[in-house]
N, CA, C and O atoms as a Maestro MAE file, in Angstrom:
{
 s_m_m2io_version
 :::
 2.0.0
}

f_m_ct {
 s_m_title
 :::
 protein
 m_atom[264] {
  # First column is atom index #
  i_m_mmod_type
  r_m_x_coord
  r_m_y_coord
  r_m_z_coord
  i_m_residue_number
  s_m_chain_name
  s_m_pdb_residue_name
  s_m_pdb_atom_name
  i_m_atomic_number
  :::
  1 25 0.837 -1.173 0.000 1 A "UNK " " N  " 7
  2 3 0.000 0.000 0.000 1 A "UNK " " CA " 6
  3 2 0.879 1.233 0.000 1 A "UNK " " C  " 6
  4 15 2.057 0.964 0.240 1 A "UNK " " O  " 8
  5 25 0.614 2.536 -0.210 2 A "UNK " " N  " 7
  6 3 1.182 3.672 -0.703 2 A "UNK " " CA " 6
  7 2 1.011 4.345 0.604 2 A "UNK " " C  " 6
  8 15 -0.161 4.512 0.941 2 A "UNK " " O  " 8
  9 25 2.110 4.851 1.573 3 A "UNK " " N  " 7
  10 3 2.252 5.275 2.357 3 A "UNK " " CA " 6
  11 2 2.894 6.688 2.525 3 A "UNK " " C  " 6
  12 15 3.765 6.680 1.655 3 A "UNK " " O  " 8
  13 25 2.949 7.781 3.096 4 A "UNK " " N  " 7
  14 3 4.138 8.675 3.061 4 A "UNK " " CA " 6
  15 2 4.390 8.820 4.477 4 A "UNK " " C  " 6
  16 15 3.623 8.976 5.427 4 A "UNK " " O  " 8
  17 25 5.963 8.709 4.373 5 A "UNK " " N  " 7
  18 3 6.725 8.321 5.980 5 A "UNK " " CA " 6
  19 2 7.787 9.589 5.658 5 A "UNK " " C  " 6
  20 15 8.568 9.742 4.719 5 A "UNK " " O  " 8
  21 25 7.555 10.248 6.567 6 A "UNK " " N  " 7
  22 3 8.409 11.484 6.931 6 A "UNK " " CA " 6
  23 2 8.484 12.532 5.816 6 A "UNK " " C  " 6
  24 15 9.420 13.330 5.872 6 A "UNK " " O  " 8
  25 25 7.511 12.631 4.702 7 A "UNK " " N  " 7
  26 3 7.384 13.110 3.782 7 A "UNK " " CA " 6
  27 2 7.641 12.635 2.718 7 A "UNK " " C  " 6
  28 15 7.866 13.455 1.828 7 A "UNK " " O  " 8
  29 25 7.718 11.148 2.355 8 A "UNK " " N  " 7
  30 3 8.165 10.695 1.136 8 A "UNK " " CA " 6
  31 2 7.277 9.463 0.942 8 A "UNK " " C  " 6
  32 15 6.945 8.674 1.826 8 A "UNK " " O  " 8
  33 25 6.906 9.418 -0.503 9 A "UNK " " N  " 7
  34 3 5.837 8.080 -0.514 9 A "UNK " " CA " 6
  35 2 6.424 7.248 -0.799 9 A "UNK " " C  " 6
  36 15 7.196 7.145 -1.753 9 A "UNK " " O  " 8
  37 25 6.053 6.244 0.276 10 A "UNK " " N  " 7
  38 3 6.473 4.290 0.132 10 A "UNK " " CA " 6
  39 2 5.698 3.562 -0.333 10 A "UNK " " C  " 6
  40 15 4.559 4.012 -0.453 10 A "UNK " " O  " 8
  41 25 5.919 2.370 -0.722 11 A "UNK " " N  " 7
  42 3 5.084 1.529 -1.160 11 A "UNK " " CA " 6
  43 2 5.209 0.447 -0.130 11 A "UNK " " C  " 6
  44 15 6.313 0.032 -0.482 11 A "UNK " " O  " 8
  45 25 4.926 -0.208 0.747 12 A "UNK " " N  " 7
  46 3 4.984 -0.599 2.304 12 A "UNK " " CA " 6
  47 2 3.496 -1.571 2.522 12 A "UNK " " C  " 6
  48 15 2.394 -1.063 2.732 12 A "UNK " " O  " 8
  49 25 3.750 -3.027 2.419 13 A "UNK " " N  " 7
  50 3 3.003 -3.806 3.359 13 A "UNK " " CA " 6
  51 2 3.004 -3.752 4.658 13 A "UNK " " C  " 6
  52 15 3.923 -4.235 5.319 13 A "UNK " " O  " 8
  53 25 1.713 -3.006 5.315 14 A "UNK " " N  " 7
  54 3 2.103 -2.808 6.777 14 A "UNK " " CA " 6
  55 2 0.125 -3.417 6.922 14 A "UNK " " C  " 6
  56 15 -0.705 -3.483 6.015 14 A "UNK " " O  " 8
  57 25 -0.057 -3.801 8.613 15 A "UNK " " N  " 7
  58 3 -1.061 -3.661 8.792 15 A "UNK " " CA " 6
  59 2 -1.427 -2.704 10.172 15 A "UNK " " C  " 6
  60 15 -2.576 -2.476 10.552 15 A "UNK " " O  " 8
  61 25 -0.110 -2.172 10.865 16 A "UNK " " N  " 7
  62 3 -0.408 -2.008 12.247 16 A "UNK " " CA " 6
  63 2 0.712 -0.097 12.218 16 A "UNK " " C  " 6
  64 15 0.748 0.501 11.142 16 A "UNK " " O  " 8
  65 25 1.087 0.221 12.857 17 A "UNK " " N  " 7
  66 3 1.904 1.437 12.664 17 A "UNK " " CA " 6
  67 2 3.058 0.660 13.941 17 A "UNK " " C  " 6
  68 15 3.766 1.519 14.466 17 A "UNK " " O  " 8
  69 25 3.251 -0.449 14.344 18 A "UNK " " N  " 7
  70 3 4.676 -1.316 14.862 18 A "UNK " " CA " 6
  71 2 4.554 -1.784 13.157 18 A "UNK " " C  " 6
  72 15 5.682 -1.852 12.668 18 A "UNK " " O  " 8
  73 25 3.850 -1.995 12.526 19 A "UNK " " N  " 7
  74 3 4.420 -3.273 10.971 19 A "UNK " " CA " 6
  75 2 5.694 -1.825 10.644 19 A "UNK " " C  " 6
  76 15 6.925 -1.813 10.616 19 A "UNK " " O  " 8
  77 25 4.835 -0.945 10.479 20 A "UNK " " N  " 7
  78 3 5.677 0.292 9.966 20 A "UNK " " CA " 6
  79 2 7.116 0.175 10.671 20 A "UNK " " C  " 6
  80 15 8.093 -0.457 10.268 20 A "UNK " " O  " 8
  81 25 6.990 0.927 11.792 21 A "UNK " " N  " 7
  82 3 8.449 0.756 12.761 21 A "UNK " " CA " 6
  83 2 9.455 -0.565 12.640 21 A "UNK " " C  " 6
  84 15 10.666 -0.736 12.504 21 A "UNK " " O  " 8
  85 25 8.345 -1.350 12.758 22 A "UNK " " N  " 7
  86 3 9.547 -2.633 12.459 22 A "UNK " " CA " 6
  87 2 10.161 -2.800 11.261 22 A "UNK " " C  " 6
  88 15 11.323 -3.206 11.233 22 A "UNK " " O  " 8
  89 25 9.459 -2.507 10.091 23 A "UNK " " N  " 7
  90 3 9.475 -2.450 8.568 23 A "UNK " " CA " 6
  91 2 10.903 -1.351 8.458 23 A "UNK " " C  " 6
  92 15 11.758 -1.596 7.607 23 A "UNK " " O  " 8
  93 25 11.007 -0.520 9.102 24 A "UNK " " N  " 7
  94 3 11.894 1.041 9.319 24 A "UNK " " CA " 6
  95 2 13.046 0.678 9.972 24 A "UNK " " C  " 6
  96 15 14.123 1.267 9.884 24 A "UNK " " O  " 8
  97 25 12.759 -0.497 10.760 25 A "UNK " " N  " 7
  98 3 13.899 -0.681 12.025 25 A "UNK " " CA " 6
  99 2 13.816 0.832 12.572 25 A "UNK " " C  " 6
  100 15 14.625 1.744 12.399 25 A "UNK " " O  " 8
  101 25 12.899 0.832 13.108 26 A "UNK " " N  " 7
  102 3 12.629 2.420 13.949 26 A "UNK " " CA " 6
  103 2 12.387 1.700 15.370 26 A "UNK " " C  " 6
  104 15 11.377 1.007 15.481 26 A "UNK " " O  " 8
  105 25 13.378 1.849 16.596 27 A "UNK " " N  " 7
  106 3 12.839 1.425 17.974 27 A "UNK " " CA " 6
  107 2 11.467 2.339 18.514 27 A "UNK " " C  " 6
  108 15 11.470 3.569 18.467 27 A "UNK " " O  " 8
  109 25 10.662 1.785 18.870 28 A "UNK " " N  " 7
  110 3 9.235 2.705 19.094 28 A "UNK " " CA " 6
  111 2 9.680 3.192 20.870 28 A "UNK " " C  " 6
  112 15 8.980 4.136 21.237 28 A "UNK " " O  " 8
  113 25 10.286 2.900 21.521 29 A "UNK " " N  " 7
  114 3 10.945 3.493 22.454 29 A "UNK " " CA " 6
  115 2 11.470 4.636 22.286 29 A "UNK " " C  " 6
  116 15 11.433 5.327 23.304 29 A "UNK " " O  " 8
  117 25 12.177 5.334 20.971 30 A "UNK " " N  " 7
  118 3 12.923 6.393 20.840 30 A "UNK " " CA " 6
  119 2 12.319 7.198 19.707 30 A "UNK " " C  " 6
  120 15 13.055 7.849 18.965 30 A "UNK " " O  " 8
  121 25 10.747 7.172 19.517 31 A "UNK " " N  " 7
  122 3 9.717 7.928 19.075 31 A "UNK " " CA " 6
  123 2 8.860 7.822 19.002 31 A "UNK " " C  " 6
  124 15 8.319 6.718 18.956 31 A "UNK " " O  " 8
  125 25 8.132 9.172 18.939 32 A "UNK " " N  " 7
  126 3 6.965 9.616 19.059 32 A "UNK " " CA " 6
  127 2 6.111 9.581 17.064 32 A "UNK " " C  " 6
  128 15 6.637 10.137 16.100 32 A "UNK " " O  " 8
  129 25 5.388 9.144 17.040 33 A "UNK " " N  " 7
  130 3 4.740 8.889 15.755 33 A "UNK " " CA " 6
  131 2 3.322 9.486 15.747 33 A "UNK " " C  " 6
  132 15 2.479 9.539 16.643 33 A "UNK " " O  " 8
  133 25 3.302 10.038 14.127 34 A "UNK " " N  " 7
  134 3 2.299 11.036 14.047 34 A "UNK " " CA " 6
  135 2 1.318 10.165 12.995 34 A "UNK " " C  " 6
  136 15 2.011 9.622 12.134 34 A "UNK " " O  " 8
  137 25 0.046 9.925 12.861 35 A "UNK " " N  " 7
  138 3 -0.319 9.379 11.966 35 A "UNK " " CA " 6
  139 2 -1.517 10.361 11.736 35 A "UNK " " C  " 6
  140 15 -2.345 10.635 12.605 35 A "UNK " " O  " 8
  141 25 -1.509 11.003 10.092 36 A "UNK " " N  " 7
  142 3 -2.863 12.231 9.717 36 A "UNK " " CA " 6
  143 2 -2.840 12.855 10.756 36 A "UNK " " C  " 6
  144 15 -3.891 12.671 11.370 36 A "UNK " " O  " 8
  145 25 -1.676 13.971 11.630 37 A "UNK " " N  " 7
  146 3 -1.543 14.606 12.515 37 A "UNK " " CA " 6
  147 2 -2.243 14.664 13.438 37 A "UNK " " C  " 6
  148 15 -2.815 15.657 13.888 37 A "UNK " " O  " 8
  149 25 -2.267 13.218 13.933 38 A "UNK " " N  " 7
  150 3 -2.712 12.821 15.558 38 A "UNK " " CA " 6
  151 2 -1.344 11.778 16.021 38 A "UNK " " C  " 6
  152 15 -0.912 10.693 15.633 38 A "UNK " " O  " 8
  153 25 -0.984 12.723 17.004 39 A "UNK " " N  " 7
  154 3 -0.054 11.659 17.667 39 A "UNK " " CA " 6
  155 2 -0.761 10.389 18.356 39 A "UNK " " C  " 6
  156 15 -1.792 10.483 19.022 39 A "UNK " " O  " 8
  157 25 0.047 8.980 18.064 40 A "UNK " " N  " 7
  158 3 -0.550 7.701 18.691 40 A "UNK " " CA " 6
  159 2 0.057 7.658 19.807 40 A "UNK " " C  " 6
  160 15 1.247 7.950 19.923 40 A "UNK " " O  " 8
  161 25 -0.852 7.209 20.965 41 A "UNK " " N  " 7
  162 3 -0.327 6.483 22.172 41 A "UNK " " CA " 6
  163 2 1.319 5.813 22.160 41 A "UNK " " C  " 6
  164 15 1.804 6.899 21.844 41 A "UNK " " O  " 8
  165 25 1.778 5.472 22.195 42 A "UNK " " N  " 7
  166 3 2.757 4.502 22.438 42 A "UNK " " CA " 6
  167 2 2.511 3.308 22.582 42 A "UNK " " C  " 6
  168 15 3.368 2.495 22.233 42 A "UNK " " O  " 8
  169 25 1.017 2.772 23.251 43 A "UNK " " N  " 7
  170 3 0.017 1.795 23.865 43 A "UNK " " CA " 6
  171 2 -0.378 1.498 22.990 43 A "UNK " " C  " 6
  172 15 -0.549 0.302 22.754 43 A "UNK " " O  " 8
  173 25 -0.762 2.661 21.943 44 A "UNK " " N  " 7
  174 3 -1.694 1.844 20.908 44 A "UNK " " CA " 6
  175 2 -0.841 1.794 19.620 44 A "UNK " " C  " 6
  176 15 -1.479 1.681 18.573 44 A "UNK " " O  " 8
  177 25 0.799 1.876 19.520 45 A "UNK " " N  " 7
  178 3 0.859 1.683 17.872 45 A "UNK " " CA " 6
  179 2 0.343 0.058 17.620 45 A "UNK " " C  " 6
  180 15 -0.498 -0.135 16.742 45 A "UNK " " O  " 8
  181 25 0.837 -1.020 18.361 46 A "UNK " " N  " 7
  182 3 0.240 -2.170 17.766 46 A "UNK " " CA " 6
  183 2 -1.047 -2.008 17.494 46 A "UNK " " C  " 6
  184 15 -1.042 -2.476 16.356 46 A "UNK " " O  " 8
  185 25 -1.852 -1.780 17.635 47 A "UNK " " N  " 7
  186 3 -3.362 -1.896 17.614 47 A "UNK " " CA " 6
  187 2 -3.618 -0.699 16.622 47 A "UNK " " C  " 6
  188 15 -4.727 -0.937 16.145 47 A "UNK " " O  " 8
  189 25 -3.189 0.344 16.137 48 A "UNK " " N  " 7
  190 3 -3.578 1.534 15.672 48 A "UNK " " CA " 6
  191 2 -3.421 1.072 13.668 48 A "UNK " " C  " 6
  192 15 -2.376 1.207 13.031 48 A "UNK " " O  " 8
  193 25 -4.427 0.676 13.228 49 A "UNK " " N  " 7
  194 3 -4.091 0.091 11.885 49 A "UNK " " CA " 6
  195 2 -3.903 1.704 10.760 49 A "UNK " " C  " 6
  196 15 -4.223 2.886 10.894 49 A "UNK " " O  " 8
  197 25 -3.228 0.901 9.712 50 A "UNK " " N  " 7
  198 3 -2.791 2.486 8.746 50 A "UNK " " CA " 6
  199 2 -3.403 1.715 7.843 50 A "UNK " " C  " 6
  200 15 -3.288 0.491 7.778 50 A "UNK " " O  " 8
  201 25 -4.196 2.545 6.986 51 A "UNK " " N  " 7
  202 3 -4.383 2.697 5.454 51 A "UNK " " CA " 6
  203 2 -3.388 2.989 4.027 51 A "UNK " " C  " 6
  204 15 -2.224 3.384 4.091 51 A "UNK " " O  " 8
  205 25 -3.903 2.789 3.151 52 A "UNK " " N  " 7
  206 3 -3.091 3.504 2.192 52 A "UNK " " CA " 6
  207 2 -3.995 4.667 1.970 52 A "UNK " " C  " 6
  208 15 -5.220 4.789 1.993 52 A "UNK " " O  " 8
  209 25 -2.808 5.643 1.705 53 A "UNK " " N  " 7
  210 3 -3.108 6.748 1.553 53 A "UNK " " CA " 6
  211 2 -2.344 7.841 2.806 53 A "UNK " " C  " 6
  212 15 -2.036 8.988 2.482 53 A "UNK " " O  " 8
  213 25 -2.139 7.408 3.998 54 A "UNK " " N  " 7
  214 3 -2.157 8.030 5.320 54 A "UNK " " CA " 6
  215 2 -0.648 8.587 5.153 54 A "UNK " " C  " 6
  216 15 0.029 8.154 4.220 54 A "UNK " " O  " 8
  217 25 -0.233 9.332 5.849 55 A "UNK " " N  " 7
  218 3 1.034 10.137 6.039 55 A "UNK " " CA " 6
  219 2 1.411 9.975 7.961 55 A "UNK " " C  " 6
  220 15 0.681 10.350 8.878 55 A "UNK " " O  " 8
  221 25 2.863 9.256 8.067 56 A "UNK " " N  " 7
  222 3 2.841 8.921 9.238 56 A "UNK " " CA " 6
  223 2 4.465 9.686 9.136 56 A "UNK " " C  " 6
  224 15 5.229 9.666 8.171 56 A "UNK " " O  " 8
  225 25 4.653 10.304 10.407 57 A "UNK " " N  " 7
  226 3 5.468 11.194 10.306 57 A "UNK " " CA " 6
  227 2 6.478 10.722 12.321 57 A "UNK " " C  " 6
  228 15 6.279 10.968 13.510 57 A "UNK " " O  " 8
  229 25 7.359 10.070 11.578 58 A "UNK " " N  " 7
  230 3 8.362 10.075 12.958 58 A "UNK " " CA " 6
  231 2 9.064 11.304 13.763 58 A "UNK " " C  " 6
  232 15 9.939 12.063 13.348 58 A "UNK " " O  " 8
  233 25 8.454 11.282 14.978 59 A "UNK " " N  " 7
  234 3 9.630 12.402 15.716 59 A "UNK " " CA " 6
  235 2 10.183 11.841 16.709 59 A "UNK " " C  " 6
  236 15 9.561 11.457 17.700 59 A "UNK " " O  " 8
  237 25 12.029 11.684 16.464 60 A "UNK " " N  " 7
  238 3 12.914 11.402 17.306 60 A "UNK " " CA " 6
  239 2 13.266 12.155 18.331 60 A "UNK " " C  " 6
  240 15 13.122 13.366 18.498 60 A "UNK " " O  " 8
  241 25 13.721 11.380 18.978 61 A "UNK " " N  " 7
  242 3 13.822 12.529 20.312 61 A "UNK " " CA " 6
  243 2 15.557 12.285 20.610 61 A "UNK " " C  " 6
  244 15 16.197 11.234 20.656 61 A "UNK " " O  " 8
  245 25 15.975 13.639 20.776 62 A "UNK " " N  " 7
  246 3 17.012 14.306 20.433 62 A "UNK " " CA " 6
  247 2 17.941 14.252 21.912 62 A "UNK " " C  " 6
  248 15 17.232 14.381 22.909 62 A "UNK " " O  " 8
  249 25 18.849 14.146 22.079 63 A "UNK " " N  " 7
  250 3 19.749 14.355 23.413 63 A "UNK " " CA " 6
  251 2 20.415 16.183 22.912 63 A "UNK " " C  " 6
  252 15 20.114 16.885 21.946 63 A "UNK " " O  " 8
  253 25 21.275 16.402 23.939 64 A "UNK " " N  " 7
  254 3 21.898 17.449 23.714 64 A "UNK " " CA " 6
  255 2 21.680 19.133 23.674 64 A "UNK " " C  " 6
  256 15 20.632 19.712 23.963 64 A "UNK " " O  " 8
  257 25 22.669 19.622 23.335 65 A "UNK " " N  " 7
  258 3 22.175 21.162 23.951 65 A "UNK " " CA " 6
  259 2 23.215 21.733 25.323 65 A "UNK " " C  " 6
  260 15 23.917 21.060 26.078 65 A "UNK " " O  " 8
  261 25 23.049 22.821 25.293 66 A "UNK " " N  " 7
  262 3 24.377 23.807 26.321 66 A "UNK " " CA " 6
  263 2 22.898 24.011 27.359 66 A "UNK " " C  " 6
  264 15 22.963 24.654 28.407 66 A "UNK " " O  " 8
  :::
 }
 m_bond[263] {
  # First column is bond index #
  i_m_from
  i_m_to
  i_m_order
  :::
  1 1 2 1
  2 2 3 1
  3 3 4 2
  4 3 5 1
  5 5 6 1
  6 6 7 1
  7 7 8 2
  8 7 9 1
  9 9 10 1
  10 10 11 1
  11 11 12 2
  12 11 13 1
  13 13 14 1
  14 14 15 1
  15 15 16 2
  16 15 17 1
  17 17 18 1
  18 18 19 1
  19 19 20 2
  20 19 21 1
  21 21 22 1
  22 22 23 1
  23 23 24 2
  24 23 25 1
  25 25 26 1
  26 26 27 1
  27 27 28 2
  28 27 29 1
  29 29 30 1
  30 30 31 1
  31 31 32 2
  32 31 33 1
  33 33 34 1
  34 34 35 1
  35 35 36 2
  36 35 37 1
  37 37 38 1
  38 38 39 1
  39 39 40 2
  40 39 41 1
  41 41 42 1
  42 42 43 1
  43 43 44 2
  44 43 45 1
  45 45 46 1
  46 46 47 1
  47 47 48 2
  48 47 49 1
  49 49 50 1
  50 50 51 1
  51 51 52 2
  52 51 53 1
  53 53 54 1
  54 54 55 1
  55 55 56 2
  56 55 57 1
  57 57 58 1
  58 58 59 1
  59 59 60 2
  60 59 61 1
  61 61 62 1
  62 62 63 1
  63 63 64 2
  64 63 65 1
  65 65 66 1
  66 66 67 1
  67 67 68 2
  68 67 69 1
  69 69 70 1
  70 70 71 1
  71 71 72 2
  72 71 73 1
  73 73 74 1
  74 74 75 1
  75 75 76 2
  76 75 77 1
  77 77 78 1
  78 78 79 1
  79 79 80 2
  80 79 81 1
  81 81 82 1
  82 82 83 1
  83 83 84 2
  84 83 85 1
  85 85 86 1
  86 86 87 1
  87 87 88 2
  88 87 89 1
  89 89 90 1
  90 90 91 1
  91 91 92 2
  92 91 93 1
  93 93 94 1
  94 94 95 1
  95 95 96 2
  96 95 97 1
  97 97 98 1
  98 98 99 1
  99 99 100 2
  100 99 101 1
  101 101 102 1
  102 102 103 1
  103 103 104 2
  104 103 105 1
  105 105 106 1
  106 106 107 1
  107 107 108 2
  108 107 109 1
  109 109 110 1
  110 110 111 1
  111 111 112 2
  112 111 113 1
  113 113 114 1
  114 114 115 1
  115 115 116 2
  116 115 117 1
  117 117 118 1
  118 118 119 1
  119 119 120 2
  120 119 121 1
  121 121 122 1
  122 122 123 1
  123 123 124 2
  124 123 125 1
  125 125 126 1
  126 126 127 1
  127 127 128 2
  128 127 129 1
  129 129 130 1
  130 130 131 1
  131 131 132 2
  132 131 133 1
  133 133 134 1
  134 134 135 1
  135 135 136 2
  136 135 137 1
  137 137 138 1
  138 138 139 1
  139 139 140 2
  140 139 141 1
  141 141 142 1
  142 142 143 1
  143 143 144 2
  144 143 145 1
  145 145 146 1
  146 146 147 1
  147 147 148 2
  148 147 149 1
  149 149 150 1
  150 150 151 1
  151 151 152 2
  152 151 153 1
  153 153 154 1
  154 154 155 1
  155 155 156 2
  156 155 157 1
  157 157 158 1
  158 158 159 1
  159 159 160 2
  160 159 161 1
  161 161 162 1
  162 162 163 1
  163 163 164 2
  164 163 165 1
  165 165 166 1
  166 166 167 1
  167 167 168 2
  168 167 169 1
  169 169 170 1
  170 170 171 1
  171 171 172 2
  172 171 173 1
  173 173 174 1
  174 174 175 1
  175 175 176 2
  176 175 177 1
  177 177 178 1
  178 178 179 1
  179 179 180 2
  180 179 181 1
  181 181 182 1
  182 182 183 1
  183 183 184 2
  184 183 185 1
  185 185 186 1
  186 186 187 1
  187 187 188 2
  188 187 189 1
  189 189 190 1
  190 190 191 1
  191 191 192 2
  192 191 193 1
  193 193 194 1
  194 194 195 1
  195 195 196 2
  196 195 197 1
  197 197 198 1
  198 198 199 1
  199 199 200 2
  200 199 201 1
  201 201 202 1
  202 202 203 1
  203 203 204 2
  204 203 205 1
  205 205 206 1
  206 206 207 1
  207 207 208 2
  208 207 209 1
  209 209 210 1
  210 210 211 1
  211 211 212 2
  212 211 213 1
  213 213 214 1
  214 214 215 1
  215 215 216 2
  216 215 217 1
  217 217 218 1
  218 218 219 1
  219 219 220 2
  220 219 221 1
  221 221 222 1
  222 222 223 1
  223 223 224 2
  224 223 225 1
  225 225 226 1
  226 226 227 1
  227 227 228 2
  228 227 229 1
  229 229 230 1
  230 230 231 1
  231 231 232 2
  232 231 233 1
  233 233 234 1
  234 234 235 1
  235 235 236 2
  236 235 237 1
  237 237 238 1
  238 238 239 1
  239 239 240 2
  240 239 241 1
  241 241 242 1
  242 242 243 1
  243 243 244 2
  244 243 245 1
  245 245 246 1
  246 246 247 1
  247 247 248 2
  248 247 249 1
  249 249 250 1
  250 250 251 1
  251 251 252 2
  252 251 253 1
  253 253 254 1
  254 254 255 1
  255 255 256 2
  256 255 257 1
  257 257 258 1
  258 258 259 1
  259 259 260 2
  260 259 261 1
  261 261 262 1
  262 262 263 1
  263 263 264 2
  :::
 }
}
């Protein structure tokens, strides 16, 4: 299915937004994920299913800084 992940369209068998992360090798521990600009639970990416069409947008979380 036709996905866009961080602004770029994939073509991506996923059924869950973990299929995604795992699909990414993205640890879901070290982000926050946006799917049609609603952030998901953390609780619910297994359970939170994606469509084609949807725009899912990773935000990493950053160390560092003075």
């Amino acid at each position: 299915m036709q996905l866009t992940i961080n602004g770029k369209p994939e073509e991506l068998q996923a059924d869950t937004i973990m299929d995604v992360l795992k699909h990414k090798d993205v640890d879901p521990h070290m982000v926050a994920v946006e799917l049609n600009t609603q952030i998901v639970e953390r609780d619910q990416l297994e359970t939170t299913n994606v469509r084609a069409g949807d725009k899912i947008e990773f935000l990493f979380y950053m160390g560092g800084g003075a």
